[in-house]
C-alpha positions, -999 to +999 in steps of 0.1 A: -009+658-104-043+676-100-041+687-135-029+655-148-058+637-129-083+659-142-074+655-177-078+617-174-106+618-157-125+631-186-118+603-204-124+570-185-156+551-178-164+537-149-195+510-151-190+478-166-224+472-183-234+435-190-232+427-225-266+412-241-275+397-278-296+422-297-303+403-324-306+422-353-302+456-339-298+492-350-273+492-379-234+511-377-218+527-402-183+510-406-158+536-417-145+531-454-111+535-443-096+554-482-069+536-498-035+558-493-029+585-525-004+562-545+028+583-554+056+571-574+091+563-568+103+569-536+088+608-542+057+617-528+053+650-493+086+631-474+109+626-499+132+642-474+128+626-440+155+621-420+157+586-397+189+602-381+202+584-344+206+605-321+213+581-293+215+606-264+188+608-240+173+632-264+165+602-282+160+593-319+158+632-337+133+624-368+127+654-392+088+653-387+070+650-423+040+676-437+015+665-452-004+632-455+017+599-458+018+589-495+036+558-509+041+538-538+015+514-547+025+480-541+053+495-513+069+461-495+066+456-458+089+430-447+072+419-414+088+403-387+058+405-367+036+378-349+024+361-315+045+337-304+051+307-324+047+303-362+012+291-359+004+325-350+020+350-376+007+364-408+012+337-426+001+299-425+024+272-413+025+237-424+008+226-393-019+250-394-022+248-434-017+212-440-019+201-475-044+235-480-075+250-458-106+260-468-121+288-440-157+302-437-150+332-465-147+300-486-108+304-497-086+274-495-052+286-482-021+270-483+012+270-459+036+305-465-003+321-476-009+350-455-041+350-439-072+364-446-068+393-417-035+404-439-048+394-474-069+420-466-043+446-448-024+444-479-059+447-503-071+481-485-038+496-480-026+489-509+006+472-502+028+441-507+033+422-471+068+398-474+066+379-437+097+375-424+085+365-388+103+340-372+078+325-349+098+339-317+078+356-285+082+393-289+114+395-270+130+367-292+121+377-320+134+414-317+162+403-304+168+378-338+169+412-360+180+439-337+219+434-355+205+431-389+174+458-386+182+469-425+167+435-434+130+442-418+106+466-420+084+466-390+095+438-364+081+427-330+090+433-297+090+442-259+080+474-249+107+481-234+134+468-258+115+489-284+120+513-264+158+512-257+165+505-292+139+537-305+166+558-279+193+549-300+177+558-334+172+519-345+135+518-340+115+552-357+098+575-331+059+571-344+055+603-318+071+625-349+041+613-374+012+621-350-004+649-377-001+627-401-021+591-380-053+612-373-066+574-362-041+569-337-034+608-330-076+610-319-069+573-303-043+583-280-060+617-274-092+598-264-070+575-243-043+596-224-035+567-203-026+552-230+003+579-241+014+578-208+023+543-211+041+543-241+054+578-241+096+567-244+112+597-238+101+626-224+123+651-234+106+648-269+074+627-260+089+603-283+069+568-288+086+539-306+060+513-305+027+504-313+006+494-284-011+464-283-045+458-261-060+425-249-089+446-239-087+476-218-101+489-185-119+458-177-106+424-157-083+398-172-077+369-150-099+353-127-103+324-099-122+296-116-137+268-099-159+232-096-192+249-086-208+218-086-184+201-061-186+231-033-221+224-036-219+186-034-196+195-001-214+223+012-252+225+010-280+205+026-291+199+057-280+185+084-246+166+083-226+160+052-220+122+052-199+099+025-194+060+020-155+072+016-131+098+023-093+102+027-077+120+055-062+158+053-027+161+057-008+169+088-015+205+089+014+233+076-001+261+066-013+288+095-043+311+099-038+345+079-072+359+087-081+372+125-093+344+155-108+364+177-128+398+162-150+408+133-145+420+102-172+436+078-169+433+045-188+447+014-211+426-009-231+422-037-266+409-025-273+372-041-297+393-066-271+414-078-296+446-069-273+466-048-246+457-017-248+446+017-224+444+048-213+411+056-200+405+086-169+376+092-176+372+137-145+353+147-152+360+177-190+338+171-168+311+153-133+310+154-108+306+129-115+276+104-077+271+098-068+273+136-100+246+140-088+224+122-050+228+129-059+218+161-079+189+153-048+175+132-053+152+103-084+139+100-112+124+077-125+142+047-163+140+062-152+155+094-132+185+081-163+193+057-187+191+087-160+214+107-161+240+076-202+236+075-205+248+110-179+273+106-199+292+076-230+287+099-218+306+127-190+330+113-218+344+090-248+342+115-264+314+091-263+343+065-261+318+035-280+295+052-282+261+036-263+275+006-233+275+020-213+270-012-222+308-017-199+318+006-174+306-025-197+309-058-226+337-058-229+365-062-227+376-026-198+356-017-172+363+006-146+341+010-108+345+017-076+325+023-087+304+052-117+294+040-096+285+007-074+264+024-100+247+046-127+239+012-091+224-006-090+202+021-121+191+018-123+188-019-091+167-017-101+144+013-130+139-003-123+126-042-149+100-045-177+119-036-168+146-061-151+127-090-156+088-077-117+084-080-090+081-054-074+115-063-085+150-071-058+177-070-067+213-053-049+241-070-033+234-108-018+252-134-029+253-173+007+241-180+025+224-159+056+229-179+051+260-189+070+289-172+043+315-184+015+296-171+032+286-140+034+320-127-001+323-125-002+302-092+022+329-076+002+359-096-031+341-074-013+342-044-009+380-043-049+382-045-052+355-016-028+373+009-032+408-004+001+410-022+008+443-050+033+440-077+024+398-087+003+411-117+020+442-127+018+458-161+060+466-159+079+439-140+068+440-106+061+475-098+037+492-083+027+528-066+028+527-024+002+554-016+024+584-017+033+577-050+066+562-045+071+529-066+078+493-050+091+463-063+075+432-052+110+414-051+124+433-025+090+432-004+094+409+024+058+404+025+059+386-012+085+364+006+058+359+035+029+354+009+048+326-011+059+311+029+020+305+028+017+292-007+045+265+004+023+257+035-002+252+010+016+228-011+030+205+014-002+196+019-007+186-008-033+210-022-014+221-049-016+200-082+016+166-085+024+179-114+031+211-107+052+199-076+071+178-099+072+181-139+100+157-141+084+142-170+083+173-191+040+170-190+011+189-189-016+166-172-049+174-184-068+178-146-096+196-161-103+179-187-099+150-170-125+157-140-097+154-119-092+194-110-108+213-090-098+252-094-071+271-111-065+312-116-066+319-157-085+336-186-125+332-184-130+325-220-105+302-229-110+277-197-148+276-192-149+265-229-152+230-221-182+233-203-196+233-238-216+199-242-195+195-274-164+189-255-176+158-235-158+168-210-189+175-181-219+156-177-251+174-164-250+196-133-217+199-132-194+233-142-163+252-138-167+293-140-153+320-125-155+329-088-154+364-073-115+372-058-110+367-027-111+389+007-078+399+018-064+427+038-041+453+012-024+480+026-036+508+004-028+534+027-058+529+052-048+526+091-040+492+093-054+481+057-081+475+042-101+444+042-116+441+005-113+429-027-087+439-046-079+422-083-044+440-101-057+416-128-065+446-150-063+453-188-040+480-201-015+485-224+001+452-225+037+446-232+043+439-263+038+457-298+051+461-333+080+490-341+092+503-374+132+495-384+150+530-387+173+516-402+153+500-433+132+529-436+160+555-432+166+559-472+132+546-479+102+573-477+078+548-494+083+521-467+083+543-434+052+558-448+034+525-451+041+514-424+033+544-407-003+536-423-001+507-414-006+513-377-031+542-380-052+522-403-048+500-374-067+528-350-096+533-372-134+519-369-124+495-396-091+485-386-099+481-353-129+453-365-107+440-391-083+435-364-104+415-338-126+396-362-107+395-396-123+400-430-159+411-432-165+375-450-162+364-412-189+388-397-226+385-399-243+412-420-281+424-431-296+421-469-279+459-470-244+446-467-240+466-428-234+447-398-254+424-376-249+441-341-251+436-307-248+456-279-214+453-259-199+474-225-226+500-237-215+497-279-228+484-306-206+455-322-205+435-352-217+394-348-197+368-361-207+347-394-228+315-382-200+298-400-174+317-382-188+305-350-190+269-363-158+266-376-145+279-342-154+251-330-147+225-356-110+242-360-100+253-325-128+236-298-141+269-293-109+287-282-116+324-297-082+334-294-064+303-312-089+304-339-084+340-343-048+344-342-037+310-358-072+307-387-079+346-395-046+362-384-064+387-361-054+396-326-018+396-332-019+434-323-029+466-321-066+469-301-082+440-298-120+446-288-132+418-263-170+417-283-156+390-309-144+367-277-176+375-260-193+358-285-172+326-280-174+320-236-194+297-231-231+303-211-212+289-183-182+313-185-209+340-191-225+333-157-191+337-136-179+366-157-215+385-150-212+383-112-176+396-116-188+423-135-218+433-113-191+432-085-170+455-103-194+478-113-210+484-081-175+487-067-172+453-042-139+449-068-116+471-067-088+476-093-063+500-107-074+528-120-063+539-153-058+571-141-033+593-119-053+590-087-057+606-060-045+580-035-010+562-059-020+528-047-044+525-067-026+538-098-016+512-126+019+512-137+025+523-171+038+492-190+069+511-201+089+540-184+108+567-203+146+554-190+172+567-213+200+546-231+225+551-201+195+541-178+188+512-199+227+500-200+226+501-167+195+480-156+208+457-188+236+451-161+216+442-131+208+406-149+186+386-119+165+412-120+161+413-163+137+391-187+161+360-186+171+366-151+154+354-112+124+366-120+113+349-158+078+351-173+085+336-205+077+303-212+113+286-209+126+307-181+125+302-142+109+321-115+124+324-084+085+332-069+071+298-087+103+277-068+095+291-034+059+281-040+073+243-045+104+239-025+104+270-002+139+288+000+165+273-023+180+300-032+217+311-013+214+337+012+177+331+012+164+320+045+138+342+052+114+369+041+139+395+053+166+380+043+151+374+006+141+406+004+173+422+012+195+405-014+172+412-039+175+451-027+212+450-021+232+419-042+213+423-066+210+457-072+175+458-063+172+495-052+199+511-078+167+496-102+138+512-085+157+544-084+164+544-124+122+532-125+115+565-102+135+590-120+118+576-150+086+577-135+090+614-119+103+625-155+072+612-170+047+625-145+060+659-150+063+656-188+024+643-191+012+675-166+026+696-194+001+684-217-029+705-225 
């Protein structure tokens, strides 16, 4: 493990710099990635490879090629590749297209045109694309070919069913052609993280899958909040009064922080020059929830008053009339309790903040949306200090010897989501997610009728953008630093900090090559092959976040307008890239990129071209988050075999073999479609609890949850196939020189 550590160590950073506008800046030399050496037939250096399918846990046995990849020009890949739904594959649909599109690089396209990311794919490489996607999430969509693989080329997929298929010789082992992807070969060599995570069998070190990256090493989620209204609530002084307020609810949920004691916690000054101890004195102030527990239901203007004097004295007047800080600057502090007693106030108090009779606390994106959904539970493990809610593989994570856990048979989850119920019978938890009888997404933020929710920075704080109409002056919704909670990372007792497993990795998805198409086919396996190192390059790697270069901003020379991002300089975006953003997609980078250019589908997407899209609001929250991080008040998981496991991410896939695989296949509450769904049409057993407590047979309690999981359902036959795995692959990656 020392080795191991040592190695990655070398390679990671550690500040998180705050990206600035340059302007103009210093020019960069964009690799002119050279068009593949055409060959004809299906001749060419591996004329003679061997897709054989070995399906033991040997895995796939490829005969390894010499010699660069050469192919015919004009070589078809059929590609059943894409994100999600057919808006968002290669190609345009007819809702996207319409009756024909005209985009900033001033081409009109039409519906079954590919877009201008894989017109030009298919320019440099020299190759014919044929889009056979289907418009299925990664896991559908594999699953739609995996019994007619000879009729695709490259096809999308979950890791791990990439994985299990690459074991039985269906899906090409990409590990084999290393000498010959010097992008992705000085990538992953760069990145040894990264091979860790997608290394599939470690007997061979074979990979079967292209990674994809949302952005790595940095934060993904965040809290995101009404600033204005904690102000409106929270500042002043003297007394906070109103013309109108509703009373809280009968009080359910119970205090999770200490009564009686202190607790110091790290901060971030207000100035963001350096930290400071805080100090929470219960002992000065009591607990807020246990306050007002005791008081009972009362009137929106007393339970703000009670939380006003609370801050006062648990802080020692610290944030003195600023109270809302405690919540939004860059010093705050704040943790479950305090949560729960400011939702209380918020929705006592609706027409002060919103001059309406209803404002809801917590919400969802989607209320009927299974993916989104899950980020009310993924939330609660940051509030009560949960591991495992925001995993990169299932819910797995590392205790601090290094053994792995599963969050579903951790009776603190159950005791966690006990607390999110409290929550919600409150009523601090949006209608609609209580009850989505009517198959409907209510629009709370948009609306003004929402007050926080835990989500993506970029895409959300968009509509504080004036041209949205959706806030007047004064009045915004940004991120909010994660909350205080007590994790057990292995400290006597725990450790009260922050903690966000919110963290950007190898995600789980990615595009694999059919052995079975390519098998007879020299022409097309290398292709594709060039296809994903091209991928890895300096120009791949921009062509794959901001599409063509008729979409980036450039000097009189032709090179790119820069600016200077996490410490690198990056290309701008065409004026009339950022204004069709808008026109086409309200500013949402990602739609615009994925559904308009055909970018971010895969492969590594840089976070510079989304940068350029967050609003200045959006920019404000995210800076104090990355100040925080950087002068370590957040903590994460570290990319990294560390020192103390706890703080180790998961790899996003684990080596299992085929026999492994079978057998998890068989423990089916604890698969993709089972108990424990993230996909947009599936159920999560963690989201019910949240709304109706335990419904579940045999579920009663924590322990009782907890055990089933572990024993019915074949809960800790699982986590011993994930440890062998695991302790196969930590050996294998100390081999490495």
């Amino acid at each position: 493990m020392r080795k191991s550590k040592k190695i990655i160590a070398l390679l990671l950073t550690t500040a998180m710099a705050v990206s600035v506008f340059s302007g103009c800046g210093p020019k960069i030399d964009i690799d002119q990635y050279v068009q593949p050496t055409a060959s004809s037939g299906n001749g060419g250096s591996n004329s003679g490879s061997n897709t054989g399918s070995n399906t033991g846990s040997e895995g796939s046995q490829q005969e390894a090629p010499s010699g660069d990849l050469t192919y015919a020009e004009g070589t078809v890949l059929r590609m059943a590749t894409g994100y999600n739904s057919t808006k968002t594959g290669l190609s345009f649909d007819a809702e996207v297209a319409g009756e024909g599109i005209t985009l900033a690089d001033g081409n009109t396209y039409h519906a079954g045109d590919l877009k201008p990311t894989w017109v030009e794919v298919q320019k440099v490489l020299g190759i014919k694309i044929e889009d056979k996607y289907q418009g299925n999430s990664a896991s559908n969509e594999f699953d739609y070919w995996k019994e007619r693989m000879g009729d695709v080329d490259m096809v999308s997929g979950t890791a791990s069913k990439l994985t299990e298929y690459g074991e039985q010789g269906i899906v090409v082992n990409i590990g084999q052609y290393l000498d010959q992807m010097p992008n992705f070969k000085a990538y992953l060599e760069a990145n040894p993280i990264v091979r860790l995570s997608i290394t599939g069998n470690t007997n061979t070190g074979a990979i079967y899958f292209s990674p994809y990256f949302d952005g790595v090493n940095d934060i993904e989620r965040m809290p995101l909040m009404r600033t204005d209204m904690v102000q409106k609530l929270l500042d002043g002084e003297g007394e906070f009064t109103a013309d109108a307020s509703k009373n809280t609810a009968a009080p359910v949920y119970q205090p999770y922080m200490p009564e009686s004691g202190k607790v110091e916690i790290e901060t971030v000054k207000l100035d963001g020059s350096g930290t400071e101890t805080v100090t929470k004195d219960y002992d000065a102030a009591g607990n807020i929830i246990a306050k007002m527990n005791a008081a009972g239901s009362i009137d929106g203007v007393t339970a703000v008053n009670m939380l006003r004097t609370y801050i006062d004295e648990a802080y020692g007047g610290y944030y003195g009339t600023e109270r809302s800080n405690l919540f939004i600057g860059q010093n705050a502090a704040w943790d479950a309790d305090e949560l729960v007693a400011l939702l209380r106030c918020v929705v006592a108090n609706p027409q002060t903040l919103n001059g309406t009779d209803s404002i809801q606390g917590l919400f969802s994106r989607e209320d009927d949306n299974n993916q989104r959904r899950i980020d009310v539970f993924r939330f609660a493990g940051h509030l009560f200090g949960v591991r495992g809610f925001e995993s990169r593989q299932d819910y797995l994570y590392f205790d601090p010897d290094g053994n792995l856990k599963d969050a579903r048979q951790d009776v603190e989850a159950y005791k966690a989501l006990e607390r999110m119920n409290a929550i919600a019978k409150e009523g601090l938890i949006s209608e609609n997610f209580m009850n989505t009888a009517d198959g409907k997404t209510k629009q709370y933020l948009e609306n003004d009728t929402g007050f926080m929710h835990y989500d993506y920075n970029q895409t959300q704080t968009l509509y504080n953008d004036p041209s949205q109409g959706v806030f007047d002056e004064g009045e915004k919704y940004m991120a909010v630093m994660v909350p205080v909670a007590l994790w057990q990372d292995g400290a006597e007792g725990g450790t009260y900090m922050r903690f966000t497993e919110s963290w950007r990795s190898v995600k789980t998805d990615g595009w694999g090559i059919s052995a079975t198409a390519v098998a007879s086919n020299p022409d097309k396996l290398n292709a594709a092959l060039k296809l994903i190192d091209f991928a890895y390059s300096d120009k791949g790697m921009i062509l794959m976040s901001y599409g063509p270069d008729a979409f980036i901003k450039t000097n009189a020379d032709g090179s790119y307008v820069t600016f200077t991002f996490n410490g690198k300089e990056m290309p701008e975006i065409a004026d009339a890239t950022y204004a069709e953003l808008w026109e086409k997609a309200s500013g949402n980078y990602t739609n615009y990129a994925r559904q308009y250019l055909g970018s971010t589908l895969s492969f590594a997407k840089s976070q510079a071209f989304e940068y350029q899209c967050t609003s200045e609001v959006g920019r404000e929250g995210a800076e104090k988050i990355s100040v925080a991080i950087a002068l370590g008040t957040i903590k994460h998981p570290e990319l990294e075999v560390s020192k103390n496991p706890w703080y180790m991410s998961i790899p996003t896939v684990l080596p299992s073999t085929k026999s492994e695989n079978d057998m998890i296949n068989t423990y089916t509450q604890l698969t993709a479609n089972g108990k424990f769904s993230s996909s947009k049409d599936g159920e999560n057993l963690f989201v019910n609890q949240i709304v109706s407590g335990y419904n579940e047979e045999g579920m009663d309690n924590a322990e009782a949850a907890a055990a089933k999981v572990s024993g019915e359902w074949s809960g800790v036959q699982y986590l011993k196939l994930k440890q062998d795995a695991w302790n196969r692959l930590l050996n294998y990656y100390n081999t490495l020189s």
